[in-house]
C-alpha positions as CSV (number, residue, x, y, z in Angstrom):
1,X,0.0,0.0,0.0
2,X,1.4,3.6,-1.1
3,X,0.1,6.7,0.0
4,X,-3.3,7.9,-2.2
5,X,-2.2,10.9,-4.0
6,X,-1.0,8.2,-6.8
7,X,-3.6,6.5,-6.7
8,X,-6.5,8.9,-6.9
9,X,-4.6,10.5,-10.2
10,X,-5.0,7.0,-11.6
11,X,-8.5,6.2,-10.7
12,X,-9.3,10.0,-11.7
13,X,-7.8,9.0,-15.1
14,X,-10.9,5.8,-15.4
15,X,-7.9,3.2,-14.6
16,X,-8.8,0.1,-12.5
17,X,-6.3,-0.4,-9.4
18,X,-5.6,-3.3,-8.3
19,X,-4.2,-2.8,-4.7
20,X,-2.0,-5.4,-2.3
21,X,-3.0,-4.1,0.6
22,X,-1.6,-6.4,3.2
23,X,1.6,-4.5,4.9
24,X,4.1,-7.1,4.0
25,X,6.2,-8.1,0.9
26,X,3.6,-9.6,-2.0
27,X,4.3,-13.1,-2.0
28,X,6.1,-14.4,-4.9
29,X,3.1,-16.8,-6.1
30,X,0.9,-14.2,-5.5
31,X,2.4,-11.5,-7.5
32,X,3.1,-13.7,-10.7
33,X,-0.6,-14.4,-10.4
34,X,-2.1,-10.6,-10.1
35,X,-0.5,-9.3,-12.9
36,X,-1.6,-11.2,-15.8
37,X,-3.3,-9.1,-18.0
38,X,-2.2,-6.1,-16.2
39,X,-1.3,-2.7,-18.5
40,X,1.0,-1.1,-15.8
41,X,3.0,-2.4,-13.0
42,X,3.7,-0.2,-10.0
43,X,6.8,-1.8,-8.0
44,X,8.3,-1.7,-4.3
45,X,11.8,-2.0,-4.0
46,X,11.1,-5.0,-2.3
47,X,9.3,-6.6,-5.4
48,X,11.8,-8.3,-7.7
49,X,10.5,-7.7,-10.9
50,X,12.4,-10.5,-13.2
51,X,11.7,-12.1,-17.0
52,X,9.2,-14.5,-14.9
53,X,7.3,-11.7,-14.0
54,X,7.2,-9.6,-17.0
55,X,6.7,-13.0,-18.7
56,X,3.3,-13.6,-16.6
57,X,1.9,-10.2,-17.0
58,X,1.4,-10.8,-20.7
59,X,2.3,-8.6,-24.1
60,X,0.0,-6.0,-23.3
61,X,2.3,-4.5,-20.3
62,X,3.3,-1.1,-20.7
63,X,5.6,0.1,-18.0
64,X,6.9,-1.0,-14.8
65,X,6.5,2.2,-12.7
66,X,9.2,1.3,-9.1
67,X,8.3,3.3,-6.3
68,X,11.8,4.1,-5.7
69,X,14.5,6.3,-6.4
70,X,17.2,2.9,-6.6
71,X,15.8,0.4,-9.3
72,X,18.0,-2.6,-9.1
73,X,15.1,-4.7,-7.7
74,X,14.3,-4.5,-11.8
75,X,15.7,-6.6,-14.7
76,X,16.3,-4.1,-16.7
77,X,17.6,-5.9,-19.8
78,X,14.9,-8.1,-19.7
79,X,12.3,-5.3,-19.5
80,X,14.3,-3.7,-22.7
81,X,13.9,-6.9,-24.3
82,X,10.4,-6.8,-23.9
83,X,10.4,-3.2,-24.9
84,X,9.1,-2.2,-22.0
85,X,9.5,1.2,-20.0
86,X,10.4,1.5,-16.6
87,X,11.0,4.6,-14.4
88,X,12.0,5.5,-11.0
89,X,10.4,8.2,-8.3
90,X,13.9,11.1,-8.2
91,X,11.4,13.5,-7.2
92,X,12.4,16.4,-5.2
93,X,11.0,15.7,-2.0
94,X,12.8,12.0,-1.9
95,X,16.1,13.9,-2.2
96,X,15.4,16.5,0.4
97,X,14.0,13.6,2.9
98,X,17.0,11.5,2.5
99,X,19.8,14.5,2.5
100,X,18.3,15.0,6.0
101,X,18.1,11.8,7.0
102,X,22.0,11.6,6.8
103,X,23.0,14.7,8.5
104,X,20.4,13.7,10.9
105,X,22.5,10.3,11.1
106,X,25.7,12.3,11.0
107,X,24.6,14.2,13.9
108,X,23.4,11.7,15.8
109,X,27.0,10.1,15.2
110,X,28.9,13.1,16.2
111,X,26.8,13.9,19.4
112,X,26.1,10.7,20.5
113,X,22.5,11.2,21.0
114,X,21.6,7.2,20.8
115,X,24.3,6.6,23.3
116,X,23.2,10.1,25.6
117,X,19.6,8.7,25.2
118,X,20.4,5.1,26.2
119,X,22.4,7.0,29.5
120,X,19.7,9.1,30.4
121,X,17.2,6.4,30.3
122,X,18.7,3.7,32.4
123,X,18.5,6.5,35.0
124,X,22.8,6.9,35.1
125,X,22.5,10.7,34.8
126,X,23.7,12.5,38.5
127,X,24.5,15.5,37.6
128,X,26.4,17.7,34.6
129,X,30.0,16.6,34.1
130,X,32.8,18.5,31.8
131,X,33.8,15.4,30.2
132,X,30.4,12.8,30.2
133,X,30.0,11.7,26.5
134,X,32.3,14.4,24.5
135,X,31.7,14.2,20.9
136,X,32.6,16.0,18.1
137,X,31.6,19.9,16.2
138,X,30.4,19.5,12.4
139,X,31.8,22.6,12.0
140,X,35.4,22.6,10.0
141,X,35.0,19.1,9.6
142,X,35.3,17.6,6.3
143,X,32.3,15.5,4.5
144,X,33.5,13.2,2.0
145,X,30.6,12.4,-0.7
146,X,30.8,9.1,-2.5
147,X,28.1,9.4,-5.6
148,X,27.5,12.9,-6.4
149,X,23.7,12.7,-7.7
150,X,21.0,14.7,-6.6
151,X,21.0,13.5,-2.9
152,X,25.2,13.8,-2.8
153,X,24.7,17.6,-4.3
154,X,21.6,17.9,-1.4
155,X,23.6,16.9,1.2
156,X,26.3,19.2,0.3
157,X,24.4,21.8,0.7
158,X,23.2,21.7,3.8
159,X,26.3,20.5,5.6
160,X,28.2,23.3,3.8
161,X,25.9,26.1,4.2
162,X,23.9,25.0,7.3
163,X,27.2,23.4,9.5
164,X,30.1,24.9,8.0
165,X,31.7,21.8,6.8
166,X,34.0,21.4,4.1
167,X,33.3,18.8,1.1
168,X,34.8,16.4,-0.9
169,X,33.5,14.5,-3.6
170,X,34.2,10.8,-5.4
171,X,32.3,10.4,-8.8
172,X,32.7,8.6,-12.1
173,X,33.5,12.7,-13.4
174,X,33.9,16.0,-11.9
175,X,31.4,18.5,-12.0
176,X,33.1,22.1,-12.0
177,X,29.8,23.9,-11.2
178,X,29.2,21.7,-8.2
179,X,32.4,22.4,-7.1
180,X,32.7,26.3,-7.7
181,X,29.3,26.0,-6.0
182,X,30.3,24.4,-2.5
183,X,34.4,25.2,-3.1
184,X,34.1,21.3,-3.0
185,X,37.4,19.4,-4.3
186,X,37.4,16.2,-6.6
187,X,39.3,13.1,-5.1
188,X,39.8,9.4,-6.2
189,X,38.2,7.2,-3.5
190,X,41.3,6.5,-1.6
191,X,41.9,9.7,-1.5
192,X,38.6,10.6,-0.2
193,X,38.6,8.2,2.1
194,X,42.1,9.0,3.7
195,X,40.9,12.4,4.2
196,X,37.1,12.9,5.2
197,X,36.3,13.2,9.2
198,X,32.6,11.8,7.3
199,X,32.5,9.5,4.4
200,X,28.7,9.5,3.2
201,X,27.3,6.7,0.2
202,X,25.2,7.9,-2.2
203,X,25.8,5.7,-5.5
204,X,23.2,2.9,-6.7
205,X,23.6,-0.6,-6.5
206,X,25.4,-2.1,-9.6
207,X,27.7,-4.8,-10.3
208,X,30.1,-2.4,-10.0
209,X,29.3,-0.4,-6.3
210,X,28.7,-4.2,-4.4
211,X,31.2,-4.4,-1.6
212,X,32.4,-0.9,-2.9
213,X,33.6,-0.4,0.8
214,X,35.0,-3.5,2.4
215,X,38.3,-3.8,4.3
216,X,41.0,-2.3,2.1
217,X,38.4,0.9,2.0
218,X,37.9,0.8,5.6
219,X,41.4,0.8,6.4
220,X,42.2,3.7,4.6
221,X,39.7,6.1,6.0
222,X,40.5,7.9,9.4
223,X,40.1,5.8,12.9
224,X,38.4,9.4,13.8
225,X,35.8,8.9,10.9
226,X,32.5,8.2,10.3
227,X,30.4,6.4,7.7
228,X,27.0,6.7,6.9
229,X,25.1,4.6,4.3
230,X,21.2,5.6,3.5
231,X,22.3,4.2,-0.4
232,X,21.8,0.7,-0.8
233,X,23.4,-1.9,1.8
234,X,25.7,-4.2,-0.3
235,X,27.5,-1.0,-1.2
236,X,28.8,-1.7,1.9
237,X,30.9,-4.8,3.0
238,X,28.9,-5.6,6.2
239,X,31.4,-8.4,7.6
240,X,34.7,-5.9,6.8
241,X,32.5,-3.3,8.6
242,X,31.6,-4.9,11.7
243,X,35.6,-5.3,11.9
244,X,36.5,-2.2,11.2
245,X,34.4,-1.7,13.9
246,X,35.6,-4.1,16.1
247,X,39.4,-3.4,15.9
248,X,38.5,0.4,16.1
249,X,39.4,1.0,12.8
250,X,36.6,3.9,11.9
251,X,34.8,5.7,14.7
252,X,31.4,4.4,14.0
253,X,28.4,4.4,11.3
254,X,25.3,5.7,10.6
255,X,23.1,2.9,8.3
256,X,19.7,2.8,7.1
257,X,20.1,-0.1,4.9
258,X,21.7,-3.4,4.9
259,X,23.5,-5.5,3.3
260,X,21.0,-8.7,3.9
261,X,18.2,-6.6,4.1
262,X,15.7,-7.0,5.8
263,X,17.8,-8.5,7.8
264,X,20.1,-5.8,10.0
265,X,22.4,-8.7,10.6
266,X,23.7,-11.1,7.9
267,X,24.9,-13.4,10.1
268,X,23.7,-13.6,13.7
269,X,25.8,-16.5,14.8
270,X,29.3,-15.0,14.8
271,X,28.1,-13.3,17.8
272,X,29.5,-9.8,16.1
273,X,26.1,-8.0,15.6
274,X,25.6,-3.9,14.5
275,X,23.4,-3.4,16.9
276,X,26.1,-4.2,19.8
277,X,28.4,-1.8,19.0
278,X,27.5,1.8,20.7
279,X,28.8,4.0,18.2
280,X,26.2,2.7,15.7
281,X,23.3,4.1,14.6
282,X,20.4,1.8,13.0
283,X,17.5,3.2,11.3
284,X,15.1,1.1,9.4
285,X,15.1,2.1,5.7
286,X,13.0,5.3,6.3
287,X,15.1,7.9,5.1
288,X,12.7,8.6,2.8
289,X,9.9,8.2,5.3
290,X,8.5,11.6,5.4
291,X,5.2,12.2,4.5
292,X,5.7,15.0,1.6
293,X,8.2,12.3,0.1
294,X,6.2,9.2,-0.3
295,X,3.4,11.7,-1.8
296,X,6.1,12.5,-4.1
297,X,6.6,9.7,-5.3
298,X,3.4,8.0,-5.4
299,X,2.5,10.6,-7.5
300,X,5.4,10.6,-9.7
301,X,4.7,6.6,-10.1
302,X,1.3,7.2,-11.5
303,X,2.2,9.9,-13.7
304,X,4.8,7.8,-15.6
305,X,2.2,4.9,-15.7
306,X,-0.6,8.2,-17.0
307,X,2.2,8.9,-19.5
308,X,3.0,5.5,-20.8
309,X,-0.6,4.4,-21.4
310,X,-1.5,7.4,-23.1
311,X,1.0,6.9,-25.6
312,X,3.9,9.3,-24.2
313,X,7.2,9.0,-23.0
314,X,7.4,8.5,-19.3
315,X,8.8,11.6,-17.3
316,X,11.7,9.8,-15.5
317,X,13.1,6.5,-17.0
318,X,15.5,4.6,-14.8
319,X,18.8,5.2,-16.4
């Protein structure tokens, strides 16, 4: 279930909607079932939308419509194969939600606020001390941005112009306006890494960005530094990360997705969990989770499927 703004532009429009409206992933049986015969497809991220699927819904399918920014929960070559469209939800509101998000994780990180709420809970607070729970200033610190899209460039701006931070950027090319923009320096990975007090992921998932931070990455990056992660979670190396933190190699992380998701852990039995280590804050999946964001993009869905089934090109293709 999305929220209605999408869907009321599509029943406005005559379309039946066919809704799953149980609060859980569609199961796989299920889903290969309700979409024969359909003309559009509106996706979750958690829907894997393969060949099979595309296969069952027939020749008359006219777009696969993902309610997400990410699309790697599609086939896409099978879809192009089929000549079918699909787009993605990059609207506004979804970059502004999740750019928050992270400084909201960074800031959390760098005051300890999970940690100082934990404290003040269990009752150990007896009075104001100099040196209980120091953390650290955002201000003069530097932000190392991995993936300079719209959410990168979002961030950015806020951390420059709202905390004073100086920024960094990896990407697969420089952008000279971005960085006249922010006074924001290009640097290979390594280099970014070596340098930033806060390294924060912002690339989608391909073949290419799995594991793009495992243990070589980790041990180049400050054991004063931060990571935070509201990408996709195999970006990540999630066993070279829970050493890193382990042997105090980085100074802790800020995640909001995971590499075995939904899973936070991918392996519960080696007894080396996230959620043990203090300096890490969990948040599940919702930094898009505002309610001007999912509107967003609900809407955006239905006005690529409006598009496709009239006989237009969709507004925003995954590419």
């Amino acid at each position: 279930m999305i929220p209605d703004s999408g869907l009321l532009a599509l029943k406005k429009k005559g379309y039946g909607v066919d809704i799953y409206k149980k609060d859980r992933v569609i199961p796989r049986r299920e889903l290969l079932k309700r979409v024969k015969g359909v003309d559009a497809l509106l996706s979750l991220l958690t829907d894997s939308i393969d060949d099979a699927v595309l296969k069952a819904a027939g020749p008359q399918l006219k777009i696969v419509a993902n309610y997400a920014v990410g699309f790697d929960n599609i086939d896409l070559p099978a879809a192009k194969a089929r000549k079918i469209p699909v787009t993605n939800t990059p609207a506004p509101e979804v970059s502004e939600s999740v750019s928050e998000h992270t400084l909201a994780l960074m800031l959390g990180l760098a005051h300890r606020l999970v940690e100082s709420d934990k404290y003040a809970r269990a009752e150990k607070y007896k009075g104001w001390s100099p040196m209980l729970l120091l953390g650290h200033s955002l201000r003069g610190k530097t932000l190392g941005v991995v993936g300079l899209g719209r959410i990168g460039e979002s961030v950015v701006q806020r951390a420059v112009e709202g905390f004073g931070m100086k920024a960094i950027y990896s990407d697969l090319k420089r952008d000279t306006r971005f960085e006249k923009k922010y006074k924001a320096k290009y640097k290979t990975l390594p280099a970014l890494l070596k340098e930033a007090d806060f390294v924060t992921l912002h690339v989608p998932l391909l073949k290419s960005t799995r594991h793009l931070i495992s243990t070589k990455e980790f041990k180049m990056m400050k054991k004063t530094a931060f990571i935070v992660n509201t990408s996709r979670g195999p970006v990540v190396d999630e066993k070279a990360l829970l050493h890193a933190l382990k042997r105090g190699q980085i100074a802790g992380a800020g995640l909001d997705v995971y590499e075995c998701e939904p899973a936070i852990d991918c392996d519960i039995r080696d007894n080396l969990e996230l959620k043990n280590f203090d300096q890490v804050i969990l948040t599940p999946h919702t930094a898009s989770a505002t309610t001007e964001a999912r509107q967003a993009m609900s809407l955006l869905a239905a006005k690529n499927i409006i598009a496709a089934l009239s006989g237009k090109k969709p507004l925003t293709p995954a590419k």
